[in-house]
C-alpha positions in Angstrom: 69.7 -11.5 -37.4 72.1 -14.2 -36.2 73.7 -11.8 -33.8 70.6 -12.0 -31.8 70.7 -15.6 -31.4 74.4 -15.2 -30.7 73.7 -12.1 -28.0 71.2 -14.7 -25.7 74.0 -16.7 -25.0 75.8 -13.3 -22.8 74.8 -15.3 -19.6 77.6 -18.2 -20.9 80.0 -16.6 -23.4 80.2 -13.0 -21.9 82.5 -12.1 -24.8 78.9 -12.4 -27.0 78.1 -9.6 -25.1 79.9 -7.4 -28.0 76.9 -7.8 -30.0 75.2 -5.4 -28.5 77.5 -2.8 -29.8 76.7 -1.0 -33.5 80.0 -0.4 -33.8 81.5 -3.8 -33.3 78.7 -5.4 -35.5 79.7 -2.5 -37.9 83.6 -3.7 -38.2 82.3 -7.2 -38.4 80.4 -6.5 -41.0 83.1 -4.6 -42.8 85.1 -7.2 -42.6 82.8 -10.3 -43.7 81.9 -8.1 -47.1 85.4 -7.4 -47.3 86.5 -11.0 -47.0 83.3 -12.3 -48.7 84.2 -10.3 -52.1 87.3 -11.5 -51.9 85.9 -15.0 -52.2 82.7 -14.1 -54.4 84.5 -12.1 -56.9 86.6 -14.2 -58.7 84.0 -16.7 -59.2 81.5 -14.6 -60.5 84.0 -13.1 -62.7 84.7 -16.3 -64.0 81.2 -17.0 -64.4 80.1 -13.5 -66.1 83.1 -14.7 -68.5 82.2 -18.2 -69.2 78.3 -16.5 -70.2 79.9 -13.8 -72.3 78.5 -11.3 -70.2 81.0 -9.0 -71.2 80.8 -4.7 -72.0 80.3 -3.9 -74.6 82.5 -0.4 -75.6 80.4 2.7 -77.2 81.6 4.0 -80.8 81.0 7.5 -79.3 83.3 7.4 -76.4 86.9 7.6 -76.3 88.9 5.5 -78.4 91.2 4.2 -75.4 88.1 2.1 -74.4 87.8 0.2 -77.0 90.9 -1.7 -75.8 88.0 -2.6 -72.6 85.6 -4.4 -75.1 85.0 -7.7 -73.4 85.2 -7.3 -69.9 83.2 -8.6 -67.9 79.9 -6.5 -66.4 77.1 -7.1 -64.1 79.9 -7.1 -61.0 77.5 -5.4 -59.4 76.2 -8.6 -58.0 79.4 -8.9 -56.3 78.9 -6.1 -53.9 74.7 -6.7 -53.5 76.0 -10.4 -52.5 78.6 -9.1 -50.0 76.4 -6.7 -48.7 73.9 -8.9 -48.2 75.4 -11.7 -46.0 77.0 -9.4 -43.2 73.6 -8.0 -42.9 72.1 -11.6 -42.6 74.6 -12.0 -40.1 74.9 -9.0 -38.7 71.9 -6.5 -39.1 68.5 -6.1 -37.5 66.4 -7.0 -40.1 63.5 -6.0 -38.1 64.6 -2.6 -38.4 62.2 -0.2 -40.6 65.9 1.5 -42.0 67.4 -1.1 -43.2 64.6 -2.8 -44.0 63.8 0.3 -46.7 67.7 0.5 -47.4 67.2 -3.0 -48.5 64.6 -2.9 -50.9 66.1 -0.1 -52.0 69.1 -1.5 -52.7 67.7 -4.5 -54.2 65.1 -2.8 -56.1 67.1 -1.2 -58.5 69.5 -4.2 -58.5 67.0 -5.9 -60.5 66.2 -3.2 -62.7 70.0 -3.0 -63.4 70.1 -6.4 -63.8 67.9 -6.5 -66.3 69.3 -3.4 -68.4 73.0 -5.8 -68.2 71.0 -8.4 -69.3 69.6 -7.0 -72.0 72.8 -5.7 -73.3 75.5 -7.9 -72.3 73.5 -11.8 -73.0 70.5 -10.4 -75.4 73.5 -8.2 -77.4 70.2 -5.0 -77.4 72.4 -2.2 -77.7 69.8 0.1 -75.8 69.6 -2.3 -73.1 66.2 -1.6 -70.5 64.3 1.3 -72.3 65.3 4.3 -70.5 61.3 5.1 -69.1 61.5 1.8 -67.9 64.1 2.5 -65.7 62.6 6.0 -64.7 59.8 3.9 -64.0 61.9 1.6 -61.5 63.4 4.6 -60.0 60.3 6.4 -59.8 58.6 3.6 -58.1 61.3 2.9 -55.4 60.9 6.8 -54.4 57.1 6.4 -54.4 57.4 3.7 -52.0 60.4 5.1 -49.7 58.5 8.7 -49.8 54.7 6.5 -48.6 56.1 4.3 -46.1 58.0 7.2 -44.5 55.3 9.4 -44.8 52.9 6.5 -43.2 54.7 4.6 -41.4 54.5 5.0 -37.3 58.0 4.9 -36.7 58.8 8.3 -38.7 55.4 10.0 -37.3 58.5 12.2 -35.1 59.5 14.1 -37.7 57.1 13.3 -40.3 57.6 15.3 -43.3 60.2 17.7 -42.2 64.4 17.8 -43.2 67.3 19.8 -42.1 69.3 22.1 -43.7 73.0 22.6 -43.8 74.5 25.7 -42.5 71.2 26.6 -40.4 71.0 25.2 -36.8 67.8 25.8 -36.3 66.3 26.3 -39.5 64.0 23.3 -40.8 61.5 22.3 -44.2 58.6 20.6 -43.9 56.7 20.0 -46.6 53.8 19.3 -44.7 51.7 17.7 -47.2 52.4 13.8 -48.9 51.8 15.3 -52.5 55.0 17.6 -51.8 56.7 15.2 -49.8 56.9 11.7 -51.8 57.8 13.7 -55.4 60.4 15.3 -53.2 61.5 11.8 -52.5 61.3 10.3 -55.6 63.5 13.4 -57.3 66.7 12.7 -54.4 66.3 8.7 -55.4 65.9 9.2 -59.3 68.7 12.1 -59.8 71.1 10.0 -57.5 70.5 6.7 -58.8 71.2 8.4 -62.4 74.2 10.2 -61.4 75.9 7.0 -60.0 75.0 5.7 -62.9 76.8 8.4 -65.3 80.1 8.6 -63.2 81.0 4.6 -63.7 82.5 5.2 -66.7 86.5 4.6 -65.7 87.9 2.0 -63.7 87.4 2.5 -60.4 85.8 5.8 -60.6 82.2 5.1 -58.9 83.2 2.4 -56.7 85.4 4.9 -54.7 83.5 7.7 -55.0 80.9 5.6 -53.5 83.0 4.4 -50.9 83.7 7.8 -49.4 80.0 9.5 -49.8 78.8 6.1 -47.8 81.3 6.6 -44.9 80.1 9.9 -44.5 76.1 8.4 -44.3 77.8 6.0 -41.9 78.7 8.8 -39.6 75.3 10.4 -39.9 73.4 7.3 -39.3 75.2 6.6 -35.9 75.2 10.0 -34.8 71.7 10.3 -35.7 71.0 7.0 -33.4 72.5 8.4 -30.8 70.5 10.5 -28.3 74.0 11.9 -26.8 75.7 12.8 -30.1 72.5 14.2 -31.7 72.0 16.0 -29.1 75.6 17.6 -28.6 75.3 18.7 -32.5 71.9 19.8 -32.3 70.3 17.6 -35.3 67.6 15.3 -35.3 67.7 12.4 -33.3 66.4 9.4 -34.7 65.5 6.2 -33.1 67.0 2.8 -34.8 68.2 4.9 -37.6 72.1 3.6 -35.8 71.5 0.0 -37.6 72.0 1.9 -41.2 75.8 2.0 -39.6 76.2 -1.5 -40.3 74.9 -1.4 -43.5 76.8 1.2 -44.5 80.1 -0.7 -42.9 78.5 -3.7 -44.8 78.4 -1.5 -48.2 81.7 -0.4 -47.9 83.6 -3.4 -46.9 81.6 -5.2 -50.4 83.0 -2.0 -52.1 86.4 -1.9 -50.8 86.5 -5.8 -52.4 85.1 -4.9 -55.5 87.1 -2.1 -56.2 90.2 -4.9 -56.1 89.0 -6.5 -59.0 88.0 -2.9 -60.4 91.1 -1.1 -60.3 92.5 -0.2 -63.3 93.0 -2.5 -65.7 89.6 -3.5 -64.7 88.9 -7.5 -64.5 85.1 -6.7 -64.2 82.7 -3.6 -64.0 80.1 -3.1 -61.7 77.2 -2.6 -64.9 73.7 -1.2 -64.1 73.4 -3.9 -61.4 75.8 -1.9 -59.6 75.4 1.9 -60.5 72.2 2.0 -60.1 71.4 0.4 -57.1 74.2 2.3 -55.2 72.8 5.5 -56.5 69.2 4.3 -55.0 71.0 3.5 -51.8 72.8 7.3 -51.9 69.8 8.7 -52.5 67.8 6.3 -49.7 70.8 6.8 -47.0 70.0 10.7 -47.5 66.4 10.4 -47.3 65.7 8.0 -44.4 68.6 10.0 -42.3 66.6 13.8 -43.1 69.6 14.6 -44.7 68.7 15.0 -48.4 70.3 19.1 -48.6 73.7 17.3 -47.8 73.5 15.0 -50.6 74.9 18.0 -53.2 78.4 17.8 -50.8 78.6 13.8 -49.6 78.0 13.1 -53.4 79.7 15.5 -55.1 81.3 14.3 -57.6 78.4 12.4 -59.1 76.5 15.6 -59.0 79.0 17.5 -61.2 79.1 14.3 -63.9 75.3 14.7 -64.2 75.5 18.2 -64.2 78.2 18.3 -67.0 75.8 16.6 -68.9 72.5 18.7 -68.7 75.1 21.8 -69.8 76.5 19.4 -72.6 73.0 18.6 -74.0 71.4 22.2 -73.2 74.7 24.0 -74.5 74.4 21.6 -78.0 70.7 22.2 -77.9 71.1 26.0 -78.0 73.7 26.6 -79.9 71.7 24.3 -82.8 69.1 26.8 -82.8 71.3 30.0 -82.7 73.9 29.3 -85.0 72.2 26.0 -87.3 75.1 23.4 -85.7 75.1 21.9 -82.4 78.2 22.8 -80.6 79.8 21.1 -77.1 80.9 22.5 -74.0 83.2 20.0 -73.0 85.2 17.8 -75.1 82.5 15.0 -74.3 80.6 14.2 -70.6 80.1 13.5 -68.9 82.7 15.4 -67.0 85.5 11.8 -66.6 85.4 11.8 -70.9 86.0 15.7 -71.4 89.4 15.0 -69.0 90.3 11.9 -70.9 90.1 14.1 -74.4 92.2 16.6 -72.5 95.2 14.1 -72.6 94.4 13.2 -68.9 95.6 9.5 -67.5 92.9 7.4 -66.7 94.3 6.6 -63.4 95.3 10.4 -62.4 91.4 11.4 -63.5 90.1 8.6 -60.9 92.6 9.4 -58.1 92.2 13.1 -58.2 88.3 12.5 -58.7 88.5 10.5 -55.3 91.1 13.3 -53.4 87.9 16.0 -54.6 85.3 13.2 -53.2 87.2 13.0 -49.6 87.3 16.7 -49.6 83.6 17.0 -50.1 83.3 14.3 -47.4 85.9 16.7 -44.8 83.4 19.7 -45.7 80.1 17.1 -45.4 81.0 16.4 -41.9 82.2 20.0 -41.2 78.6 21.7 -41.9 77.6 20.1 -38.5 79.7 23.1 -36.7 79.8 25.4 -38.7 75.8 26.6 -38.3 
């Protein structure tokens, strides 16, 4: 909000006058959660160390982990704190979409938060009993689904949503009992899909990078009456300001991700998976664009999807044959490359390549209708 109170003093600074501009606050916001990680990170890190809030390793998982036993987790607070600041600084915190992208984010922070705290300082192995954080997730999309079902400021396009592919081809689901469960699956199933892909150094912090660049593109199109207009999708009033959290998100990503890359100093925990998952999940539903969700997020969707065939295929073949068999070497889908004789680093980078490719064919689908 401080841009504002920087913006009224155009009349004797015109250079303030850039603070009008989404894209400029955008960069600048970028750039503050870039430069604020950079700052935040190593202290936190230091701190998560001196607690012994440290990962611990699975007996299940690959045996090259094991070597990852005492790392620090609950780095997710390092990219809700950068992200929070430029939007102090930066955002309109007035605005209904980023107010929800907020709570969203922050939401399921806490729940995280807790599930790292649980395992990591309380040593539970189990961490947050799984319904309770169905229950978090469950809660955030109730809430998401009834504001925007309520709220004035989406009464435009109240329960309706596009679909790729078809220009003129809409869903509405006309009635809040469709609508808010409808919500509350995109939320859930993205914040758990996040959640299942950080699993290698690096993995879901660029993944996330790229699927939020692409939401960055959709929310200042979308905010535009010119561009929206031009491509023939909905045009949504204020939904622009999600551009600077979205430049906010990725700039805290792009510095977390330098004390994430392989060999990893800290990892992002719960704190971090879920609450970007929420935020995928939130980006998609405030901007009506839930259908492109399965091609900006890719790459989380297969991990999760790996593992319903994992536990399905195991499940069946129990029952046919009296021994539970597996699919894949182990999901989700990073582990069954790893068995495979796969590098960890080569998995990651040709996980992100597939990511940005999905991104190319995310942004693509606005043509080719």
């Amino acid at each position: 909000m401080l841009y504002k109170l920087i913006y009224g003093f155009t009349d004797y600074v015109s250079g303030f006058n850039l603070m009008r501009y989404i894209t400029f606050r955008s960069a600048m916001a970028a750039i503050t959660a870039l430069l604020f990680s950079f700052i935040l990170g190593p202290r936190i890190i230091r701190k998560l160390s001196a607690l012994q809030v440290t990962e611990t390793i699975r007996t299940t998982g690959p045996t090259t982990h094991q070597a990852k036993a005492g790392t620090p987790s609950m780095g997710g607070l390092i990219i809700l704190g950068a992200t929070l600041l430029p939007m102090l600084l930066f955002g309109d915190l007035g605005n209904i979409y980023v107010q929800l992208i907020l709570l969203a984010m922050l939401w399921m922070g806490v729940v995280g938060f807790m599930d790292d705290y649980l395992k990591s300082v309380r040593r539970k192995k189990e961490g947050l009993i799984a319904r309770y954080k169905i229950l978090g997730q469950v809660s955030l999309g109730i809430i998401v689904g009834s504001v925007m079902y309520l709220h004035p400021d989406f009464a435009a396009f109240g329960t309706r949503t596009t679909i790729p592919f078809f220009k003129n081809y809409i869903i509405d689901f006309h009635w809040w009992w469709l609508y808010i469960p409808f919500v509350v699956f995109v939320i859930t199933a993205t914040s758990n899909s996040v959640n299942l892909a950080d699993g290698l150094d690096g993995l879901a912090a660029g993944l996330m990078a790229i699927a939020v660049l692409v939401f960055a593109a959709i929310a200042y199109i979308s905010g535009r009456s010119d561009f929206s207009q031009y491509l023939n999708i909905f045009y949504l009033p204020g939904a622009g300001e999600l551009t600077v959290y979205c430049a906010a998100l990725i700039g805290a990503i792009l510095g977390f991700l330098w004390f994430n890359a392989r060999p990893a100093e800290v990892f992002m925990g719960d704190t971090g998976s879920l609450a970007m998952g929420a935020v995928l999940g939130a980006l998609a539903v405030l901007l009506r664009k839930e259908f492109l969700l399965p091609f900006a997020a890719a790459m989380f969707i297969f991990e999760s999807i790996s593992v319903i065939i994992q536990v399905r295929y195991f499940q069946y073949t129990k029952k046919r044959y009296g021994e539970g068999r597996r699919f894949f070497k182990m999901a989700p889908l990073h582990h069954h490359f790893e068995l495979k004789g796969w590098d960890e680093n080569k998995i990651v980078i040709r996980f992100w390549i597939l990511g940005i490719l999905f991104a190319m064919l995310t942004l693509t689908t606005f043509k080719i209708r």
